[in-house]
N, C-alpha and C positions, 0 to 999 in steps of 0.2 A: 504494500500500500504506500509506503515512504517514498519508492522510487518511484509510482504513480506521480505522487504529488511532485517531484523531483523536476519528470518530465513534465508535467504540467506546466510548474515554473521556468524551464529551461525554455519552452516554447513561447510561453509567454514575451521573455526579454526576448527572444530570436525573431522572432515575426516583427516588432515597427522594425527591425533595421532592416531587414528584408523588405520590406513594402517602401519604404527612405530611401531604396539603395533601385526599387523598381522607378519609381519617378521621379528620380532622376535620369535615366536609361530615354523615359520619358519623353522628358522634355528637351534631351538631345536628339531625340528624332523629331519632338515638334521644332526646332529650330529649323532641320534639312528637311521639311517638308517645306515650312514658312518657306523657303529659299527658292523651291519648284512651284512655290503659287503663284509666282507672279505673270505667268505662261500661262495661257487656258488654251484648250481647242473643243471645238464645238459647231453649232448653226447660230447664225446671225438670221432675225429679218427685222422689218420698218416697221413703223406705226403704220396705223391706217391713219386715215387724214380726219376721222371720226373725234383721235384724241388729242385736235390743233384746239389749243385756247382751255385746255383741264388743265389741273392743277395736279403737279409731280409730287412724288411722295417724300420731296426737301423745301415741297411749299411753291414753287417756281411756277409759273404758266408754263406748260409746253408748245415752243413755236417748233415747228417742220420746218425754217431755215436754218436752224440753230445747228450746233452741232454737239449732240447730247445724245444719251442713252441710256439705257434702263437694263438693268443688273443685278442680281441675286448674290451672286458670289461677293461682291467688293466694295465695299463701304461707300457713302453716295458724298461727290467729290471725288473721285479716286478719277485721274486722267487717264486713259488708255488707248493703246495704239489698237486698230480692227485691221488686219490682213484678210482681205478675200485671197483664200490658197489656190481659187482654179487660174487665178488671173494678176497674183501677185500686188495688188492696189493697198492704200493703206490709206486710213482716217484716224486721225485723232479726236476724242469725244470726253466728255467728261460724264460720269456715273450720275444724273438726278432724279432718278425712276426705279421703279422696283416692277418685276415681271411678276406677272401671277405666281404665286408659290407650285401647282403643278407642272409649271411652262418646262419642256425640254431643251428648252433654246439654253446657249449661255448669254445671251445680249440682244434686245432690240436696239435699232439705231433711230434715228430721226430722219426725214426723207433725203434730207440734204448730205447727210452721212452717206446713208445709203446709194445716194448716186453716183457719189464721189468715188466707191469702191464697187461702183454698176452689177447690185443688185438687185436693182428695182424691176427689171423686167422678168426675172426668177422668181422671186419674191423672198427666197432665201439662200444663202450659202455656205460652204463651208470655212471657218474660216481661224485665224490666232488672236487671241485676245493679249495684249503687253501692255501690263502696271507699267506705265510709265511716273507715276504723283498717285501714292495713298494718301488721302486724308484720316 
């Protein structure tokens, strides 16, 4: 029974450093993940022109000349570069929109984004997302 209790208490001290010593392990891997998030790939598509003059979910009006986007993944303000990969184009947009929580998309862009990287006639594509400026 003594050595019962023995091991009890052996386990007892042994397990926080064991669990101390786990997250730590942890959080050196959320650092080299932090590092690979700055890259997304994914589908891109636009607004319709239904949501020109609503209000984005940082308060802002949304204009379709603008050059802005709406985002799940990255903090709103966050500036990022949009690569269409069939056609190599690239827009810079800043995050002030949030996508519907079920959306498969990584990004809508604003019409004017979207042209710029000639989307518009697909309606969506594939494409790189690059943190350029986290807020």
């Amino acid at each position: 029974m003594q050595t019962y209790f023995r091991l009890l208490i052996f386990l007892c001290l042994l397990i926080p450093s064991l669990v101390a010593s786990a997250q730590t392990d942890e959080g050196s891997q959320d650092s080299a993940v932090a590092k690979k998030e700055n890259v997304f790939h994914g589908i891109a598509s636009y607004y319709g022109d239904k949501f020109n003059g609503r209000k984005t979910a940082n308060g802002e009006i949304f204009d379709q000349n603008k050059f802005t986007a709406a985002c799940n993944k990255l903090p709103l303000g966050t500036r990022i570069k949009v690569t269409n990969l069939k056609n190599g184009q690239s827009v810079i947009v800043r995050v002030n929109d949030r996508l519907h929580p079920k959306m498969k998309r990584i990004v809508d862009l604003s019409k004017a984004a979207a042209k710029k990287i000639n989307i518009i006639s697909t309606g969506i594509a594939k494409v790189k997302v690059e943190v350029l400026e986290k807020k």
